[in-house]
N, CA, C and O of each residue as an XYZ file, in Angstrom:
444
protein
N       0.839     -1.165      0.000
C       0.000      0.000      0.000
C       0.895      1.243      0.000
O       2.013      1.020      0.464
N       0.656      2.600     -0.442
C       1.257      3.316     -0.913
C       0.369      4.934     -0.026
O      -0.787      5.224     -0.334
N       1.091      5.691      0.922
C       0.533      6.916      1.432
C       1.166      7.974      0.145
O       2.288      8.227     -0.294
N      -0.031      8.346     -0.113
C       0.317      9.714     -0.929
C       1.055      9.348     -2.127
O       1.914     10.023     -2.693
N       0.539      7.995     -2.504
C       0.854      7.884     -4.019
C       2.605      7.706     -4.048
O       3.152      7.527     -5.137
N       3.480      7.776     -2.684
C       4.627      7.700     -3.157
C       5.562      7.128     -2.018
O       6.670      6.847     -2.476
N       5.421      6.844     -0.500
C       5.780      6.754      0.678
C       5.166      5.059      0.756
O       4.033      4.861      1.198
N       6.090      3.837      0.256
C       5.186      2.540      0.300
C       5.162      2.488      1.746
O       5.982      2.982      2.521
N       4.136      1.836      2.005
C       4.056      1.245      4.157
C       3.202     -0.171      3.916
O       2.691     -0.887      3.055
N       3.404     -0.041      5.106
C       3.565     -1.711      5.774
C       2.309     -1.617      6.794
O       2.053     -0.434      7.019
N       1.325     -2.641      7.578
C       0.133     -2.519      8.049
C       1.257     -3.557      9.625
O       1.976     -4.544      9.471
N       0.948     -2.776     10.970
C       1.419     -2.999     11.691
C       1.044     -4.963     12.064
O       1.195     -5.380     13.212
N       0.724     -5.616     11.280
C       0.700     -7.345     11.498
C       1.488     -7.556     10.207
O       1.891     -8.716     10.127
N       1.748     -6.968      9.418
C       2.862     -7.177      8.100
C       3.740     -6.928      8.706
O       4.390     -7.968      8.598
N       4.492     -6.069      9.519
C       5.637     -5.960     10.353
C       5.876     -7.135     11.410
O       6.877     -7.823     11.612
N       4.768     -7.133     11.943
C       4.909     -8.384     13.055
C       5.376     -9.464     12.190
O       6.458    -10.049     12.145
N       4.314     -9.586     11.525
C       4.448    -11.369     10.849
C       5.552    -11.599     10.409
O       6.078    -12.712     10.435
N       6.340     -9.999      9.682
C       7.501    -10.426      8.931
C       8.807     -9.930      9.341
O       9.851    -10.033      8.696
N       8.620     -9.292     10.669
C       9.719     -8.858     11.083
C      11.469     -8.643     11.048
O      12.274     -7.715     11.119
N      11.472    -10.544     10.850
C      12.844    -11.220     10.641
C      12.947    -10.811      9.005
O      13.781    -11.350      8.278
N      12.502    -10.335      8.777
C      12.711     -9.695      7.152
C      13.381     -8.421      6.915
O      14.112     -8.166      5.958
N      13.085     -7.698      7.812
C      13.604     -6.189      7.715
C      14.708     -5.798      9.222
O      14.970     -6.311     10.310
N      15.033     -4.750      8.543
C      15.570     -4.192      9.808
C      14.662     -2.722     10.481
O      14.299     -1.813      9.734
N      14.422     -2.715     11.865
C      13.201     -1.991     12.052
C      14.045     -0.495     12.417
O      15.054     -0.583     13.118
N      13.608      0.829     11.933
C      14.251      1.895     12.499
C      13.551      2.888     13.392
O      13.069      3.845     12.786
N      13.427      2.874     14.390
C      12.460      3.459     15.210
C      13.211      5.569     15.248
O      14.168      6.160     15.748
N      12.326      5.823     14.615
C      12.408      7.637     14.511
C      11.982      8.504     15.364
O      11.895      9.705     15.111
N      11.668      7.961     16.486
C      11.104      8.516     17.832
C      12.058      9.236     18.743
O      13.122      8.882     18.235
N      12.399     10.046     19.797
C      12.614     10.418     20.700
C      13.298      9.392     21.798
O      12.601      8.400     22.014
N      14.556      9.456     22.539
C      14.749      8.326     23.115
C      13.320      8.067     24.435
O      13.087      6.968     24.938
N      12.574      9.296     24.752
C      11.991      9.217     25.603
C      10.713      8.433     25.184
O      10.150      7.712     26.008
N      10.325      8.544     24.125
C       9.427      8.136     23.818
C       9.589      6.409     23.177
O       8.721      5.588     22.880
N      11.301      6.331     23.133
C      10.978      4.862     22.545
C      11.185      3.674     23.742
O      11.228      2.454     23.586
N      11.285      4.377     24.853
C      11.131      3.548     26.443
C       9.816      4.245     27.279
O       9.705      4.059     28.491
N       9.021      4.907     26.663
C       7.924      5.344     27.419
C       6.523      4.537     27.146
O       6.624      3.411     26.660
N       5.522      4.940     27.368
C       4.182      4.266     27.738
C       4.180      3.658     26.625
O       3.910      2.568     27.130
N       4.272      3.352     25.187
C       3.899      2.691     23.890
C       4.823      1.703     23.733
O       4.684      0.837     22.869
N       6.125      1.756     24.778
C       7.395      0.773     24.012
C       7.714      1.014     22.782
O       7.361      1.979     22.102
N       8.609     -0.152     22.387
C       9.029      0.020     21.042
C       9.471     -1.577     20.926
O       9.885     -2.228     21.885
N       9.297     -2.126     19.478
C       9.235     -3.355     18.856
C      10.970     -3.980     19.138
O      12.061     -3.579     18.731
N      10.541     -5.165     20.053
C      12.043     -5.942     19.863
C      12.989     -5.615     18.696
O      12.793     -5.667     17.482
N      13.926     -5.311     19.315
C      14.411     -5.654     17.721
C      15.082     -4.215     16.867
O      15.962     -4.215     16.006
N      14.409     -3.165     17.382
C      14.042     -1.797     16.645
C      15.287     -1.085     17.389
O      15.610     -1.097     18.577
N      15.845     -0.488     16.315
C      16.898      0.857     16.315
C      16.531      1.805     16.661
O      15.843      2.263     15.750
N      16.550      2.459     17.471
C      16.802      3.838     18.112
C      17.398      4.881     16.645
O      18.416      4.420     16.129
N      16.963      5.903     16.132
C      17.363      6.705     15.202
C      16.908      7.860     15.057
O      16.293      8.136     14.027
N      17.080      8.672     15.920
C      15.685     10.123     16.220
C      16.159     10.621     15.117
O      17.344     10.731     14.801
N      14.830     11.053     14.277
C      14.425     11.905     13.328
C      15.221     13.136     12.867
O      15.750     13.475     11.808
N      15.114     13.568     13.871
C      15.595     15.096     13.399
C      17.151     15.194     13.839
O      17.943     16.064     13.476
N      17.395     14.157     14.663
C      18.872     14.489     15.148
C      19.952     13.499     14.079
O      20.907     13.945     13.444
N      19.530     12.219     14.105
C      20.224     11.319     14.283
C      20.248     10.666     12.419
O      21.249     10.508     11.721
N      19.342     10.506     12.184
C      18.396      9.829     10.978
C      19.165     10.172      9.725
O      19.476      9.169      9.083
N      19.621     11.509      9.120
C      20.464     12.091      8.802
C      21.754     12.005      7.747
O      22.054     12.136      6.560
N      22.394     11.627      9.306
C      23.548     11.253      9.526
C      24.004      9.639      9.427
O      25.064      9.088      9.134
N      22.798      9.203      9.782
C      22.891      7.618      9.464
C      22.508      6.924      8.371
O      23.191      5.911      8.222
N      21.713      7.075      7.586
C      21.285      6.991      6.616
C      22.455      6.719      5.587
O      22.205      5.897      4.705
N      23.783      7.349      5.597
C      24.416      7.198      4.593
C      25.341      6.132      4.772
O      26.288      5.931      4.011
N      25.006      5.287      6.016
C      26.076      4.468      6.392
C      25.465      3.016      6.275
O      26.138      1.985      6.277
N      23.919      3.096      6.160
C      23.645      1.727      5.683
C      23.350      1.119      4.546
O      22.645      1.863      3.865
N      23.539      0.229      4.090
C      23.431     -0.795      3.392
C      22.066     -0.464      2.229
O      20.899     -0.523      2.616
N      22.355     -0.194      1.100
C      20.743     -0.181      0.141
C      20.300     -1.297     -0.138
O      19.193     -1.377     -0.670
N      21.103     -2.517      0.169
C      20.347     -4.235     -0.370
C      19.890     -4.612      1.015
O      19.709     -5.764      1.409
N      19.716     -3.452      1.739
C      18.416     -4.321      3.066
C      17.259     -3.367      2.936
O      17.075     -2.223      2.518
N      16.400     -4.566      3.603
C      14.972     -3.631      3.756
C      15.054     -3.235      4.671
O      15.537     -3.823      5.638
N      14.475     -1.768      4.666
C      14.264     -1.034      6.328
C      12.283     -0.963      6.466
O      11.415     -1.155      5.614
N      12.223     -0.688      7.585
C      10.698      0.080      8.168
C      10.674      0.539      9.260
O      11.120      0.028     10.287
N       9.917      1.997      9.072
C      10.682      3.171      9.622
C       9.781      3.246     10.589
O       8.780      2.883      9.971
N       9.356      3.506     11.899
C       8.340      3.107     13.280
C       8.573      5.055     13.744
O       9.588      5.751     13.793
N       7.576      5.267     13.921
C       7.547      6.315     14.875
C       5.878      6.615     15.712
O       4.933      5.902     15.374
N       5.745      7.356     16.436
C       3.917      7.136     16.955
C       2.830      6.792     16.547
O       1.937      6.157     17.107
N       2.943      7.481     14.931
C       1.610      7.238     14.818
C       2.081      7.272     12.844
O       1.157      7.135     12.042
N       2.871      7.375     12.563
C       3.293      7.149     10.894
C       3.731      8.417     10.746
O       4.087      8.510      9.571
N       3.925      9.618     11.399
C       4.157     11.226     10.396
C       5.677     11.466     10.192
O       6.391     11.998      9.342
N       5.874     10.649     11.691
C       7.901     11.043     11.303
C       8.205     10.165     10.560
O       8.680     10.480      9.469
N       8.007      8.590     10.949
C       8.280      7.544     10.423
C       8.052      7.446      8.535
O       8.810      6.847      7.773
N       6.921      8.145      8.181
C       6.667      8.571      6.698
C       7.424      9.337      6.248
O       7.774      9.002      5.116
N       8.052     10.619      6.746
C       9.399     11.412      6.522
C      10.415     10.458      6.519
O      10.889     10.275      5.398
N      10.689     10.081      7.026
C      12.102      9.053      7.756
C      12.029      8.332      5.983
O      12.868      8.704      5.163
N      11.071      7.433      5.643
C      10.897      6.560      4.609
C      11.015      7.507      3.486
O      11.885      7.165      2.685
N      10.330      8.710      3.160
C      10.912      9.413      2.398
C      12.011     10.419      2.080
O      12.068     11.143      1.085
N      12.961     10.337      3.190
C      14.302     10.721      3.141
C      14.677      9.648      2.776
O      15.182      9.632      1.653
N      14.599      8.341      3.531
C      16.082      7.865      2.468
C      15.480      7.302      1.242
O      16.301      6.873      0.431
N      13.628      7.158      0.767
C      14.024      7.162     -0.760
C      14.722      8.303     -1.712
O      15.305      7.980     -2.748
N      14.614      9.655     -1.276
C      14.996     10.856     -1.856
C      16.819      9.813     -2.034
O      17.466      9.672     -3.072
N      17.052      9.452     -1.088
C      18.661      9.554     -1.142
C      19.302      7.697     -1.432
O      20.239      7.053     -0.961
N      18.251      7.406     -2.398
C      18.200      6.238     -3.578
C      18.131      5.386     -2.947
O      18.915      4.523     -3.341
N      16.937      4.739     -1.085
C      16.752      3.119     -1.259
C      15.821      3.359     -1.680
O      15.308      4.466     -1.837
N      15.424      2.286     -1.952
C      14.286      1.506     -2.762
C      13.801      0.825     -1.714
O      12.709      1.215     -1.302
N      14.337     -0.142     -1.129
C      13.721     -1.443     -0.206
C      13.241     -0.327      1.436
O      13.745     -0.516      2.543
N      12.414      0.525      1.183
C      12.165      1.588      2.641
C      10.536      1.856      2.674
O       9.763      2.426      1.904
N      10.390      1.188      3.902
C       8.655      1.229      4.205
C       8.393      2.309      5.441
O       9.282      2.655      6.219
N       7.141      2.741      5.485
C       6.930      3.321      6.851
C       6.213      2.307      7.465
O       6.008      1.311      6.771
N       5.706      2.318      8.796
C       4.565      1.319      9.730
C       3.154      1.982      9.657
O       2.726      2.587     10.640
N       2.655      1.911      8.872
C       1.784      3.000      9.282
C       0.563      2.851     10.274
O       0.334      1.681     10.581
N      -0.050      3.552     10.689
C      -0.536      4.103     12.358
C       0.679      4.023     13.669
O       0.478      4.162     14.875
N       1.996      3.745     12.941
C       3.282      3.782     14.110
C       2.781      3.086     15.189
O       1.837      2.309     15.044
N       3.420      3.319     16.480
C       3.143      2.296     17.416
C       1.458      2.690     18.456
O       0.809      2.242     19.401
N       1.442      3.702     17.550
C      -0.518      3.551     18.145
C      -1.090      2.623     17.577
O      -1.812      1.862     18.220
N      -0.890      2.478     16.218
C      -1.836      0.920     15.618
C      -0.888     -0.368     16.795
O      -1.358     -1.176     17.596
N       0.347     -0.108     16.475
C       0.498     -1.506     16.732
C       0.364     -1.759     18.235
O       0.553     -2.952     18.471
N       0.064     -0.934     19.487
C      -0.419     -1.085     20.652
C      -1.790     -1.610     20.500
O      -2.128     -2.748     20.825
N      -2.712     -0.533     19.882
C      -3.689     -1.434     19.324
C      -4.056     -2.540     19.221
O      -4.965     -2.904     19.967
N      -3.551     -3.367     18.374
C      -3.202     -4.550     18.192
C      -2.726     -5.632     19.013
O      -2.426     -6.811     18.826
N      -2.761     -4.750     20.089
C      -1.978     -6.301     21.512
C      -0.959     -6.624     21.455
O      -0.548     -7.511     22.203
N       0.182     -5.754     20.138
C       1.276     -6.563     19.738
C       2.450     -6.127     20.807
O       2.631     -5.053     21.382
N       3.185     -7.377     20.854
C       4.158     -7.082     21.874
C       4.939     -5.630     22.212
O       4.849     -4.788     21.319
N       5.628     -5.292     23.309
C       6.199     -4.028     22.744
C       7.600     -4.550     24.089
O       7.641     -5.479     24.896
N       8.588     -3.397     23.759
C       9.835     -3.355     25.008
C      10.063     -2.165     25.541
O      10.206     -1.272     24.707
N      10.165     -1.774     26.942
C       9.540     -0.282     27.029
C      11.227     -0.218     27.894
O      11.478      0.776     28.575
N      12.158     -1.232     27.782
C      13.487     -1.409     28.118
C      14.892     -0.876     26.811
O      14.833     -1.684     25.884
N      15.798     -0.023     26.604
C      16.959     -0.225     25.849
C      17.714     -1.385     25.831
O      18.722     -1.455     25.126
């Protein structure tokens, strides 16, 4: 599925189910990625505006990423920065970790 005709995403049980598929990049706040919502086993720490950036140029374009932030708005930026800066294999989560609380799905509210 495709936000805005150009930002592909992922439905927070396509992430679950397929997890071991991607590498997860969480675009949140450190406060927010150990606070009340948790954040998905597994998931990178990469704040948005600070961090995201700067990292971006150091990984790998033959992996898949999916980009996690509250509710999809950073996490949809996040996915469309690094397609601007040529991956291809880059999803957002979309409803971020409000759908996937939602959902009952596990979370780690630990670094």
């Amino acid at each position: 599925m495709y936000v805005n005709q150009m930002i592909p995403e992922l439905k927070p049980q396509e992430v679950s189910a397929r997890a071991k598929e991607f590498t997860l990049i969480d675009v949140r706040r450190p406060d927010e990625f150990t606070g009340e919502l948790g954040h998905i086993a597994g998931a990178k720490l990469v704040t948005l505006e600070t961090d995201l950036p700067h990292f971006l140029p150091t990984l790998s374009k033959d992996t898949t990423y999916v980009f996690v932030c509250r509710s999809g708005g950073r996490s949809g930026a996040a996915t469309q920065l690094a397609l601007d800066q040529g991956f291809t294999k880059v999803y957002n989560m979309a409803g971020g970790m409000l759908a996937w609380n939602a959902l009952g799905l596990a979370v780690e509210t630990k670094t």
